[in-house]
FIDOTI-76263 format. One record per residue: x, y, z of N, C-alpha, C in turn; residue in three letters. Coordinates in Angstrom, 2 decimals, padded with zeros to 5 digits. Each point is the difference from the previous one (the first is absolute). Layout:
+---------+---------+---------+---------+---------+---------+---------+---------+---------+------+
:    n_px :    n_py :    n_pz :   ca_px :   ca_py :   ca_pz :    c_px :    c_py :    c_pz : rest :
+---------+---------+---------+---------+---------+---------+---------+---------+---------+------+
:       X :       Y :       Z :       X :       Y :       Z :       X :       Y :       Z :  ALA :
...
+---------+---------+---------+---------+---------+---------+---------+---------+---------+------+
// end
This chain:
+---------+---------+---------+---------+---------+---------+---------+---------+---------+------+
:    n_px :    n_py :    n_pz :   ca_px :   ca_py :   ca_pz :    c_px :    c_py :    c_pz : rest :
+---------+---------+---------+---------+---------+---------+---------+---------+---------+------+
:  081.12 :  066.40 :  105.71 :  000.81 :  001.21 : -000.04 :  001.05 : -000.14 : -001.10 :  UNK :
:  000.29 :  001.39 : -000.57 :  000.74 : -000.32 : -001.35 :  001.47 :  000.06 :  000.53 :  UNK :
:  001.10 : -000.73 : -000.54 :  001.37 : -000.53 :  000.67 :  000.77 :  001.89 : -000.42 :  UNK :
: -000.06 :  000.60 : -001.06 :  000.03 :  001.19 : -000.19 : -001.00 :  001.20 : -000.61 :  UNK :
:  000.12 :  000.81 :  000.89 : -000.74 :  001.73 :  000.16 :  001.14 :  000.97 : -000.41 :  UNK :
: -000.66 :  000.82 : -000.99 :  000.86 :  001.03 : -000.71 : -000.94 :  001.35 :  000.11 :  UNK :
:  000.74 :  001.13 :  000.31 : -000.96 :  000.84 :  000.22 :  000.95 :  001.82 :  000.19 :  UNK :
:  000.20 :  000.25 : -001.67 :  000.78 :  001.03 : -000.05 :  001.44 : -000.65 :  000.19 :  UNK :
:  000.32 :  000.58 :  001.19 :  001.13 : -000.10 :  000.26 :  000.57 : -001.17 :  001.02 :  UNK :
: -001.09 : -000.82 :  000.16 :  000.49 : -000.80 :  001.55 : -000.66 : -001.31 : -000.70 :  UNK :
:  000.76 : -000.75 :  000.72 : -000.35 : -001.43 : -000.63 : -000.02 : -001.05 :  001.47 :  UNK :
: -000.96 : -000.56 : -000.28 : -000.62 : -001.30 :  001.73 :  000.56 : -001.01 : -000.69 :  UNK :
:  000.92 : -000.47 :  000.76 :  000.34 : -001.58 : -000.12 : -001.19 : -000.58 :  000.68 :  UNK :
: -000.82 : -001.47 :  000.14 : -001.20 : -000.41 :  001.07 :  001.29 : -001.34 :  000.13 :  UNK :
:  001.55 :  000.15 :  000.65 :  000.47 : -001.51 :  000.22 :  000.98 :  000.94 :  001.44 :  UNK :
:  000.33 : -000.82 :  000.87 :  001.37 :  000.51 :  001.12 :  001.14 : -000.39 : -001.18 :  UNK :
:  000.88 :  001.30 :  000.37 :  001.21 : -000.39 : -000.87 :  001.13 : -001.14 :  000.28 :  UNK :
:  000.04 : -000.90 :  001.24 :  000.90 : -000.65 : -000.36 : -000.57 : -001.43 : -000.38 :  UNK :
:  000.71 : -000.96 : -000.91 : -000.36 : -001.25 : -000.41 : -000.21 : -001.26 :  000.62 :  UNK :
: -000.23 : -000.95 : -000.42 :  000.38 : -001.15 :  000.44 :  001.27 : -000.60 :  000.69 :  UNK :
:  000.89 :  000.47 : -000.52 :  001.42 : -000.35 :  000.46 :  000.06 :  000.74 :  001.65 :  UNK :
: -001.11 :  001.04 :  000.27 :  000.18 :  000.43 :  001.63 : -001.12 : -001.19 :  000.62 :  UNK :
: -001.14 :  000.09 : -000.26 : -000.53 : -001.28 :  000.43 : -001.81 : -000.38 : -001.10 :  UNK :
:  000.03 : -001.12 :  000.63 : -000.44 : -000.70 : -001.18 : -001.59 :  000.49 : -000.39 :  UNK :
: -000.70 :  000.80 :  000.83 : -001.32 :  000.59 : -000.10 : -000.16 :  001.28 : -000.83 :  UNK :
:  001.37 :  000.43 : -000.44 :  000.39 :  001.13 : -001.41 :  000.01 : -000.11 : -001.12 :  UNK :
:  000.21 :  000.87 : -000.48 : -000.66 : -000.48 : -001.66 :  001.43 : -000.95 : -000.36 :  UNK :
: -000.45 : -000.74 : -001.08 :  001.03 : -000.70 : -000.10 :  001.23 :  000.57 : -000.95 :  UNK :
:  001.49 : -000.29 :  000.34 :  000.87 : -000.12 : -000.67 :  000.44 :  000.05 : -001.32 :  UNK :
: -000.97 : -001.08 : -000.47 :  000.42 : -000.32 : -001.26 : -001.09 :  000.40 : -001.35 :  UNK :
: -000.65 :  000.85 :  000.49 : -000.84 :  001.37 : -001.08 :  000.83 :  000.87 : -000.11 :  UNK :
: -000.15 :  001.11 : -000.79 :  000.44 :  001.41 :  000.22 : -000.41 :  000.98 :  000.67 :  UNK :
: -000.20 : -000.11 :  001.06 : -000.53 :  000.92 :  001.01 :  001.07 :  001.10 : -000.08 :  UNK :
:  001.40 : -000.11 :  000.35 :  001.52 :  000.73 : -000.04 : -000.14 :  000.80 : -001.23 :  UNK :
: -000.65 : -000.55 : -001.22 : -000.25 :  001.13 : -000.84 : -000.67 :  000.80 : -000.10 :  UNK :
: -001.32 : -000.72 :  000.25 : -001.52 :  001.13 :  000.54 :  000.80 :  000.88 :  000.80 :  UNK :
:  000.12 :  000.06 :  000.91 :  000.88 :  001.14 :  001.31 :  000.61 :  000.80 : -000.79 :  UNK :
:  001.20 : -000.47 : -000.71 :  000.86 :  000.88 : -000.70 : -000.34 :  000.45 : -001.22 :  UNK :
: -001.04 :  000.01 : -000.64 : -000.32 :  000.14 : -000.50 : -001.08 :  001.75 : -000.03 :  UNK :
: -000.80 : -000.59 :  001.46 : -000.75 :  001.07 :  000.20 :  000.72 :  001.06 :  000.85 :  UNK :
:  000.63 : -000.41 :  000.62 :  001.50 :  001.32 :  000.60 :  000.62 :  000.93 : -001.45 :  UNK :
:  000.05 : -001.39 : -001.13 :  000.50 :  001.33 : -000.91 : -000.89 :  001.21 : -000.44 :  UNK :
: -001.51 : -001.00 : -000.18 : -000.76 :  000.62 : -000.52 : -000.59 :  001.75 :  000.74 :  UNK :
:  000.19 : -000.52 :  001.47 : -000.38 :  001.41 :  000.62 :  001.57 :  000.89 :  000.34 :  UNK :
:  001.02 : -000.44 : -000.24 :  001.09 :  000.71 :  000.16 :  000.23 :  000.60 : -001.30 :  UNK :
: -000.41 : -000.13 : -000.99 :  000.41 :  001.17 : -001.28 : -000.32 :  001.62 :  000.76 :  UNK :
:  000.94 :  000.58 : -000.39 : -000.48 :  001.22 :  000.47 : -001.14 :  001.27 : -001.00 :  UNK :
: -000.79 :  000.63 :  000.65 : -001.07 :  000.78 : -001.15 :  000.28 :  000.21 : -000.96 :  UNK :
: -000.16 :  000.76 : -000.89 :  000.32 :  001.06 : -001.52 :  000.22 :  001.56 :  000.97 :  UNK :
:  000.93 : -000.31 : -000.57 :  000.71 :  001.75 :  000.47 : -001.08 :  001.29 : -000.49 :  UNK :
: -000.68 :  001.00 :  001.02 : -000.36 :  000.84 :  000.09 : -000.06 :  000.81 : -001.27 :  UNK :
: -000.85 :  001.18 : -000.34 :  000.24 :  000.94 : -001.21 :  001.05 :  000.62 :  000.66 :  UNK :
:  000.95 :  000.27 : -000.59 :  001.45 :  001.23 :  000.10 : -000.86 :  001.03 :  000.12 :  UNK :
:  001.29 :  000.54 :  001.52 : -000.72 :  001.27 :  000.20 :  000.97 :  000.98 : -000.34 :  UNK :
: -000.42 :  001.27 : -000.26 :  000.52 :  000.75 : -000.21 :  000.99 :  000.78 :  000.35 :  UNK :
:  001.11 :  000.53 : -000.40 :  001.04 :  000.71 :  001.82 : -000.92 :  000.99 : -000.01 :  UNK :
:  000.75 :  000.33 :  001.61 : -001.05 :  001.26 :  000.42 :  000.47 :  001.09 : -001.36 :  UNK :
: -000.70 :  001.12 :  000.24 :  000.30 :  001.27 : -001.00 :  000.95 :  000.81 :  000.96 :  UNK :
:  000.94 :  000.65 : -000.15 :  001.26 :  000.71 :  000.53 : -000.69 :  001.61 :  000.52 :  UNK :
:  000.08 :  000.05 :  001.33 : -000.40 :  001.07 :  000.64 :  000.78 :  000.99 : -000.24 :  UNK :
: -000.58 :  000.92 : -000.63 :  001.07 :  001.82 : -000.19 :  000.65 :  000.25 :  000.68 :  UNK :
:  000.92 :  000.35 :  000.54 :  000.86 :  000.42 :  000.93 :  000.75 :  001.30 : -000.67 :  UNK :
: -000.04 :  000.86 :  000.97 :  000.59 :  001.64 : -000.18 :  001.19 : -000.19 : -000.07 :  UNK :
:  000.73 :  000.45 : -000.83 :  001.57 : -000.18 : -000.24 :  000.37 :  001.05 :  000.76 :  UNK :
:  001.09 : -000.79 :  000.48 :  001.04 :  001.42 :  001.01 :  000.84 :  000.87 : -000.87 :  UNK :
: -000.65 :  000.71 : -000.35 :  000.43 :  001.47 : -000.65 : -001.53 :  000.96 :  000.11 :  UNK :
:  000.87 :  001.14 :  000.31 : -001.10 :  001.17 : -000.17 : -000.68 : -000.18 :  001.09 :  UNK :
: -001.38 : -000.25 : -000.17 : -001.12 : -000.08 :  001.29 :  000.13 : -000.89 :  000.90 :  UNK :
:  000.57 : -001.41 : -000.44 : -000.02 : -001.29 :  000.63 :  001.05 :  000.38 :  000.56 :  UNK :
:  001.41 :  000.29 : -000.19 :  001.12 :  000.50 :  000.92 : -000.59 :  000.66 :  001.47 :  UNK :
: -000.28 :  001.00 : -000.21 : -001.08 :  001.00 :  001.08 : -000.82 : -000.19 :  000.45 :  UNK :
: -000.83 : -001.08 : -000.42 : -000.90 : -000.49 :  001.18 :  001.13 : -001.23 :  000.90 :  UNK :
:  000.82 : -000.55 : -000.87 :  001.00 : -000.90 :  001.00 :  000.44 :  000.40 :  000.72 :  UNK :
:  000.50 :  001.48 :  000.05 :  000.72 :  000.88 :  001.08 : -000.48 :  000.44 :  000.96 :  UNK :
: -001.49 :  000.24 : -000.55 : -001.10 :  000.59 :  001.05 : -000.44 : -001.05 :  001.21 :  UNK :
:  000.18 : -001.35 : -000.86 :  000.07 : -000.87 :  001.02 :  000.75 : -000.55 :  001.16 :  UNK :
:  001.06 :  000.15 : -000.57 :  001.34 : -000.23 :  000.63 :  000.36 :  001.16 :  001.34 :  UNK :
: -000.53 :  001.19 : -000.81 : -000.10 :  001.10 :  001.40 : -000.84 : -000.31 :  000.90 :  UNK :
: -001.62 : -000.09 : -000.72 : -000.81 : -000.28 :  001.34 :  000.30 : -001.30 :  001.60 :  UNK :
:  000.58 : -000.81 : -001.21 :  000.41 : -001.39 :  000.63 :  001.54 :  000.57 :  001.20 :  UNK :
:  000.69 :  000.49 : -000.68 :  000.90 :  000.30 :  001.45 : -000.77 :  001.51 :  000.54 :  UNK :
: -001.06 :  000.52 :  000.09 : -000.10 :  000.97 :  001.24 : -000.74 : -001.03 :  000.82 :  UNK :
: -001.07 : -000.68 : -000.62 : -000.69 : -000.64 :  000.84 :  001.02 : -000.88 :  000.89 :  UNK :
:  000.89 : -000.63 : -000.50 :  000.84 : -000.94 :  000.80 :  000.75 :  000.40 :  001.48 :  UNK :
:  000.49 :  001.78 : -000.48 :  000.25 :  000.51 :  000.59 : -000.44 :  000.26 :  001.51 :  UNK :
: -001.67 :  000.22 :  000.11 : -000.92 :  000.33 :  000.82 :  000.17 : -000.96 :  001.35 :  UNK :
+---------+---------+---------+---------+---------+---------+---------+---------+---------+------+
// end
């Protein structure tokens, strides 16, 4: 079995992470195992390439309050207190 698997985005250590210094049937101490680890933590912690920019939304028309837009606001405002009324 290969000691490392890379695959996109995820990476297989094939060792238990703690060393020799926890007990003596671990990988040993005095390799770089502490780098392998930190090493491959950096490697899958970079974060992606930022997305294509999206666009802002496009600005919805809105009826200006004058003239028609006034009068339908009013029309609203009436319907809204008879109904309340009821």
């Amino acid at each position: 079995m290969p000691l490392i698997a890379v695959l996109g985005n995820v990476i297989a250590l094939n060792m238990y992470p703690p060393s020799s210094d926890s007990r003596s049937d671990f990988w040993d101490a005095t390799t770089e195992g502490d780098i392998m680890m930190s090493n491959a933590l950096g490697f899958v912690g970079v974060a992606p390439p930022p997305a294509a920019p999206v666009a802002p939304p496009k600005p919805v028309p809105v009826m200006p309050l004058s003239g028609l837009g006034l009068m339908i606001v009013g029309i609203l405002v009436v319907a809204r207190r008879r109904f309340m009324q009821r």
